[in-house]
C-alpha positions in Angstrom: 25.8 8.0 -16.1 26.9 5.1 -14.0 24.1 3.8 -13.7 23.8 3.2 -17.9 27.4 1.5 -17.7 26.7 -0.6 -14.8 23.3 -1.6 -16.9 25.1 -2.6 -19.3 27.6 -4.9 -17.9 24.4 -6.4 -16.2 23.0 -7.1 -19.6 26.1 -8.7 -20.9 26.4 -11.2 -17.9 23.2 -11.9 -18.3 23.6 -13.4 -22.1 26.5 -14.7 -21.2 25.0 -17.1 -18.4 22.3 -17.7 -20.9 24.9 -18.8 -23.3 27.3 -20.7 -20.3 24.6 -22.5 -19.2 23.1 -23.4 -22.9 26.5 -24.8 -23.5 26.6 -27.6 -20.9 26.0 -31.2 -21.3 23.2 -32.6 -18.8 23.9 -35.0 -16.5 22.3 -38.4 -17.8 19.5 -36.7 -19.6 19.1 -39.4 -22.2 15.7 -41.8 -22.3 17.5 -44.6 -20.7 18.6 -42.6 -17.5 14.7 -41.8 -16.9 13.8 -45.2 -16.6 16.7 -46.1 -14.2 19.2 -47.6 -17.7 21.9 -45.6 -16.5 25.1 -47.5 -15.3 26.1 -45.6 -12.4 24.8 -46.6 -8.9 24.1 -42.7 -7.6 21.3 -40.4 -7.7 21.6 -38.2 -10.1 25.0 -39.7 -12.4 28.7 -39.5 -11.3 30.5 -36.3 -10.4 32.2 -34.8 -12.9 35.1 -33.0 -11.9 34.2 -28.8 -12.2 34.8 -27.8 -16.0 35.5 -24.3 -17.1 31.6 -24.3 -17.8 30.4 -25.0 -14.5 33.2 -22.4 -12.9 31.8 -20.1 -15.3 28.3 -20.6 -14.9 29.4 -19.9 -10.9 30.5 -16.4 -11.6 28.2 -15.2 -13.8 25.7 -16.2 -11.4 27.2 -14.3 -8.7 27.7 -11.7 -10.8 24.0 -11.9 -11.9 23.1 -11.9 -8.0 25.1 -9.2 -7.2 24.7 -7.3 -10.4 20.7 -7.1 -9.6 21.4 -5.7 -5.9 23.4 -3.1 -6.9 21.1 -1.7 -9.4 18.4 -1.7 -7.2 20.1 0.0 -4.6 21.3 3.0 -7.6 17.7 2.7 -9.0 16.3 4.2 -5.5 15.0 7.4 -5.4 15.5 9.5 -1.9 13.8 8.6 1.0 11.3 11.7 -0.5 7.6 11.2 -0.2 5.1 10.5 -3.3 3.3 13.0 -3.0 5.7 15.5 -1.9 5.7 17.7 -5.2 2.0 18.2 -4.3 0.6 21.3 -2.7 -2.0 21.1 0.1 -5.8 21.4 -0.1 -6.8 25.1 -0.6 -7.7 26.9 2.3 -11.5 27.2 3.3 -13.2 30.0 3.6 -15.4 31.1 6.3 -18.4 29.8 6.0 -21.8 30.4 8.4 -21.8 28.2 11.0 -24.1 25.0 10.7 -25.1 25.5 14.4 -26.0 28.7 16.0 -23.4 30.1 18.6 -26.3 31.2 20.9 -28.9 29.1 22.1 -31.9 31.0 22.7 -33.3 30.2 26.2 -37.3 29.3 26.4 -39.2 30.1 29.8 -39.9 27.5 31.9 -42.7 27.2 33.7 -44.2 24.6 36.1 -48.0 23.8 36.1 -49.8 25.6 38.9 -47.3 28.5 39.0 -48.0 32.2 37.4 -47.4 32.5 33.6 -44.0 34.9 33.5 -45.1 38.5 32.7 -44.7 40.2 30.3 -43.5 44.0 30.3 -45.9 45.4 27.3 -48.1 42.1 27.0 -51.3 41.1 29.4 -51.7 37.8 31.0 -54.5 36.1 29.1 -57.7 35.7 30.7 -58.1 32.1 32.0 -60.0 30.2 29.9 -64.1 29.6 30.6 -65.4 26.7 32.1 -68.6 25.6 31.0 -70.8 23.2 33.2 -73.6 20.6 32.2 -76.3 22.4 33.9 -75.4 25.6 32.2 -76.7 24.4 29.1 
């Protein structure tokens, strides 16, 4: 709720600093002050002593400045997270492993030694040589 009333006091400084500044005459603005016509000596016109205008326009700026912080600050949300209303990813079930847990061990064996044995199974017979002069 006070957020909505300080909203709209910010809206009404903010036309009336539209309006305020509307309102004032420019310094020297005319066609003969561009093209260096204008009788005073300094940059930008003489000073002008501060008008209710310009002490206005001062204010409401401040107030425009100060206006903006203090509804950003009342705009914030808590220091929550964005995705905090979100549940997690659903659990997983178990699935089968994509490796196996054992690895099966192979005999080694080293040329020139004996073949492991078997319990049930025979060596095999070595294999026949057959010469040229058999032929």
């Amino acid at each position: 709720m006070l957020y909505y009333a300080v909203l709209t006091v910010y809206v009404l400084v903010c036309l009336l600093l539209l309006v305020v500044v509307l309102l004032q005459q420019g310094k020297g603005g005319d066609i003969a002050a561009a093209f260096g016509g204008a009788s005073s000596q300094t940059a930008f016109g003489a000073r002008a002593g501060a008008t209710v205008l310009t002490r206005a326009t001062t204010a409401l700026g401040t107030a425009f400045l100060l206006g903006a912080f203090v509804l950003t600050l009342m705009g914030r949300s808590s220091g929550g997270s964005v995705v905090s209303g979100i549940d997690g990813p659903a659990p997983v079930e178990s699935q089968a492993p994509a490796l196996p847990t054992e690895v099966p061990t192979l005999p080694t064996t080293v040329p020139g030694d004996a073949a492991p044995a078997d319990e049930g199974a025979a060596a095999p017979a070595p294999a026949e040589q057959t010469t040229p002069e058999a032929q």
